[in-house]
C-alpha positions in Angstrom: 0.0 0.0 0.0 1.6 3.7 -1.0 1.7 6.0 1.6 0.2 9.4 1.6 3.2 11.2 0.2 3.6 8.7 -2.1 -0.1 8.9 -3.9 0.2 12.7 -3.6 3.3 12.8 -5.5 1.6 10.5 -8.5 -1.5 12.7 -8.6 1.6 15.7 -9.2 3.4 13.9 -11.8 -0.1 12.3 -13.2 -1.4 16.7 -13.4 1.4 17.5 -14.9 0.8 15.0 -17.7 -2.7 15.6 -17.9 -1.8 19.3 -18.0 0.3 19.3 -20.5 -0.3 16.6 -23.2 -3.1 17.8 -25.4 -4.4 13.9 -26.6 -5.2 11.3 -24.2 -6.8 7.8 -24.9 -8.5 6.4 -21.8 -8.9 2.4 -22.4 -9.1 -0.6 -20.3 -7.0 -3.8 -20.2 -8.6 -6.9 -18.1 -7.2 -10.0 -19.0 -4.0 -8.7 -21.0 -1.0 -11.1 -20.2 2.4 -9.8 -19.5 3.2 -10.6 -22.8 0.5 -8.5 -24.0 1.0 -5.3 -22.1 4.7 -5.5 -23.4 3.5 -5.4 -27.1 1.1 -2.2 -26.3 4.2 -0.2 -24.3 5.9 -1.3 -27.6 3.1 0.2 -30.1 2.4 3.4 -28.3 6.4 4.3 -27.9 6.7 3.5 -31.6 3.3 6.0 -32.3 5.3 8.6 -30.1 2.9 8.1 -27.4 3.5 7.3 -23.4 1.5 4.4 -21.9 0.8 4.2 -18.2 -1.3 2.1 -16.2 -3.2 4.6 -13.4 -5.3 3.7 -10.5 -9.0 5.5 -10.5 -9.3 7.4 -7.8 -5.9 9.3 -8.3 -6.2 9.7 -11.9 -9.7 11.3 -10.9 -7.8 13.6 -8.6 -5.1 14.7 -11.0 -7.6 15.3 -13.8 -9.1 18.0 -11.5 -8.8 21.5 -13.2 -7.5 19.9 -16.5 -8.9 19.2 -19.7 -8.9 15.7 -18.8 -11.3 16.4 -16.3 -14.4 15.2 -18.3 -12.8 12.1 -19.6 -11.3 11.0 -16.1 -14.3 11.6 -14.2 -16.2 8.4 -12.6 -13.6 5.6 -14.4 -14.1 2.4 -13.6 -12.5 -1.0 -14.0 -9.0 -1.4 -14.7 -7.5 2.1 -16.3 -4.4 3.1 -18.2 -3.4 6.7 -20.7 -2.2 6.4 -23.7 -0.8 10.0 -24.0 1.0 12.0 -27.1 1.8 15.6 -27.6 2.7 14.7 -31.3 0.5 12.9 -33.6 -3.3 11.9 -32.3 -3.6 9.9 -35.5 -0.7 7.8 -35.4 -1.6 7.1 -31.9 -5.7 6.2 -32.2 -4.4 3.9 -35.2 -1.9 2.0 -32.9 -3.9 1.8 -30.4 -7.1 0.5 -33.0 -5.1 -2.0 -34.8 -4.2 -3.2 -31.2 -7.4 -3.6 -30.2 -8.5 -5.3 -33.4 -5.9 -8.7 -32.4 -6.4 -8.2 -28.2 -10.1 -8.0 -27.8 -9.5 -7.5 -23.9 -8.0 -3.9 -24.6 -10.9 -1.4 -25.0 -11.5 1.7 -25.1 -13.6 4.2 -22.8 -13.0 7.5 -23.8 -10.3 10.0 -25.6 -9.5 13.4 -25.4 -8.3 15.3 -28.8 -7.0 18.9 -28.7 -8.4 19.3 -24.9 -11.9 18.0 -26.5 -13.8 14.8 -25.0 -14.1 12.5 -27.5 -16.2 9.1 -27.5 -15.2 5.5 -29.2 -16.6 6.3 -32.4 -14.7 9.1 -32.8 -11.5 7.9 -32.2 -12.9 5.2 -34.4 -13.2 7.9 -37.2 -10.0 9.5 -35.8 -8.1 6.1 -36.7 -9.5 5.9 -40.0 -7.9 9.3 -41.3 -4.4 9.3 -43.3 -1.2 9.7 -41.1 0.3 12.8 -41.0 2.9 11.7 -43.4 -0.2 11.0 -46.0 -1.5 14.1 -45.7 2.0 16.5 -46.1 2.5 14.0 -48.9 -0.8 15.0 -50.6 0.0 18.6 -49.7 3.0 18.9 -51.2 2.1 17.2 -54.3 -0.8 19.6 -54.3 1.3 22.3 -53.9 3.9 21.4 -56.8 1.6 20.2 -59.4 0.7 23.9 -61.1 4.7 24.8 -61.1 4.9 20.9 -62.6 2.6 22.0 -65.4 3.9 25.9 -66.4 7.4 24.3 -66.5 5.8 21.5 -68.7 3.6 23.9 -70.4 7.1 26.6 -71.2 9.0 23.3 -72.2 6.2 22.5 -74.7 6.0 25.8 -76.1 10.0 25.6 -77.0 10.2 22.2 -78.3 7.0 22.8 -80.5 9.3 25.8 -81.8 12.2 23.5 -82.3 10.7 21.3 -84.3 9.3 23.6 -86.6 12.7 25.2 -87.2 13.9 21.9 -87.8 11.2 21.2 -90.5 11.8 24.2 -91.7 15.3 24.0 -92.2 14.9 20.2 -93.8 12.7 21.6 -96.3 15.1 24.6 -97.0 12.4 26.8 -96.1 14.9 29.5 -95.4 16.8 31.0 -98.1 18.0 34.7 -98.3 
């Protein structure tokens, strides 16, 4: 059993989390073996996330005065965050594709941006493109009218080109 000092200093170190990371998945985790809860710590470091296992009661405490406050409040069962102050996309779809081969890990609630979220929307949230997609599409967006005046100026010389050329086979030019 933790002492007093010891639960207060979690509920610090849990509000400073909660205070300052912007996306938090709530989920639950009965029945995941030791083999199991390796593999999640595993996914959410490689989304750029932080997973901790919290106990209710505390994690109600630290969520006091935070944005977290409406996601944390009356938790029940076994509880653990899934935080990141990165990516919320990368993170929902690690933690989806994860649930889709561990049926014991579920979700209860999320928190995007400081907003309460519900399953289905991080559900929808895992179902857009990664960040990488979308700076892809972006940039591709970006380049494709510069793409087509260089082709476009290109054009317009070689078409010139060529018609000298015919020209000049067909001794077109005399003086």
């Amino acid at each position: 059993m933790k002492k007093k000092s010891e639960k207060q200093e979690a509920v610090e170190a849990l509000k400073k989390l909660l205070a300052g990371t912007p996306h938090v998945f709530v989920s639950g985790f009965e029945k995941l073996t030791v083999q199991q809860d390796f593999e999640l710590r595993k996914t959410v470091r490689r989304a750029g996330g932080e997973y901790r296992v919290v106990k209710n009661s505390l994690a109600e405490r630290a969520a006091a005065g935070t944005p977290a406050e409406a996601v944390l409040r009356n938790v029940r069962g076994m509880t653990s965050l899934a935080s990141t102050s990165s990516d919320p996309v990368a993170l929902a779809k690690a933690l989806t594709n994860y649930a889709k081969n561990n049926p014991s890990f579920t979700f209860k609630a999320g928190m995007v941006e400081g907003r309460a979220i519900d399953m289905k929307m991080i559900q929808e949230l895992a179902a857009l493109p990664s960040r990488e997609e979308v700076l892809g599409k972006l940039l591709f967006l970006i380049q494709a009218p510069a793409q087509r005046l260089v082709a476009a100026v290109q054009g317009v010389g070689r078409n010139l080109t060529v018609v000298l050329d015919q020209a000049g086979k067909e001794n077109k030019f005399r003086a």
